[in-house]
RODO-2510 file (C-alpha; in nm, 4 decimals, decimal comma):
residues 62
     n   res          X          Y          Z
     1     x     0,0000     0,0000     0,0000
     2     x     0,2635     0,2487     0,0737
     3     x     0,4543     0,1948    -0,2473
     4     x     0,1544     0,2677    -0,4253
     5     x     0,1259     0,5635    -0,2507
     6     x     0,4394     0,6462    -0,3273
     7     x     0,4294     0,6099    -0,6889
     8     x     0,1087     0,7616    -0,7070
     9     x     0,0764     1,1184    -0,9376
    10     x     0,0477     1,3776    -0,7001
    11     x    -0,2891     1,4702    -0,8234
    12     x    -0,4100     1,1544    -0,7291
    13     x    -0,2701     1,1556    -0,3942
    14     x    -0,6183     1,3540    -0,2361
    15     x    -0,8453     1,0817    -0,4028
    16     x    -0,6567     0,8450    -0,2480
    17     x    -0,6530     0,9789     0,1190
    18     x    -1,0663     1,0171     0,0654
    19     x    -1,0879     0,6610     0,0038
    20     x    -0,8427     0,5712     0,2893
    21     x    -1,0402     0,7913     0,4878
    22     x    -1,3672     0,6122     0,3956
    23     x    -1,2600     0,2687     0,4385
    24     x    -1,1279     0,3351     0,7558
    25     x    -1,4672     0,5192     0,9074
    26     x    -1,6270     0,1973     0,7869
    27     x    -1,4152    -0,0556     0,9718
    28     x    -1,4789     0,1396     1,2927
    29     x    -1,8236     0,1695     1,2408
    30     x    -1,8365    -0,2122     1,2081
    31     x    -1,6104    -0,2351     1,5094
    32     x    -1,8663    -0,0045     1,7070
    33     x    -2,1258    -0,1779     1,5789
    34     x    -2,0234    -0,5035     1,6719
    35     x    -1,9497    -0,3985     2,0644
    36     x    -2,3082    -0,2483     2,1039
    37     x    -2,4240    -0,5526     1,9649
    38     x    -2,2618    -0,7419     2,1705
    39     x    -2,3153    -0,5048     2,4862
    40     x    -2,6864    -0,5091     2,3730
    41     x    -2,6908    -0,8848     2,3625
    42     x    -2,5547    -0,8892     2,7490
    43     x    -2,8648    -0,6401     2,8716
    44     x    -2,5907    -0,3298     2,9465
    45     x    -2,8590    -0,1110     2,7655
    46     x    -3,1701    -0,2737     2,9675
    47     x    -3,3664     0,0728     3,0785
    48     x    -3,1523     0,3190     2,9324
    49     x    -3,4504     0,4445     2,6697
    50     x    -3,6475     0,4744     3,0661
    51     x    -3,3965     0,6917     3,2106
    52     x    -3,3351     0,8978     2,9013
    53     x    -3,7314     0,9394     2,9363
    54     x    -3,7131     1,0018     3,2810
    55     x    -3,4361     1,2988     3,2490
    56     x    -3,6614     1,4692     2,9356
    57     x    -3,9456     1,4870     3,1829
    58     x    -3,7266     1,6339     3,4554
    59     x    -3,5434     1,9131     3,2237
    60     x    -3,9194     1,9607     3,0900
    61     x    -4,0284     2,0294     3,4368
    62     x    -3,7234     2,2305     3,5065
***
């Protein structure tokens, strides 16, 4: 990968970062969505939407 950067025309070169950029946002957004997944799977998000409720009604109220 490198050498290819390297021999890359320089014009090129900002295509090339765009799609390095891309690919890696989508391996951490697989990554992130395989832990919440995971976390989800193991109840770590059981009542969460109840308390997020809970705190609208109190800044609501406030």
């Amino acid at each position: 990968m490198i050498d290819f950067i390297q021999r890359a025309p320089e014009e090129e070169l900002p295509e090339i970062n765009r799609r390095l950029l891309i690919a890696e946002r989508d391996k951490l957004w697989r990554e992130v969505q395989e832990l919440a997944t995971k976390d989800a799977a193991s109840g770590k998000f059981e009542g969460v939407q109840e308390r997020i409720e809970e705190y609208r009604v109190r800044v609501k109220d406030a």
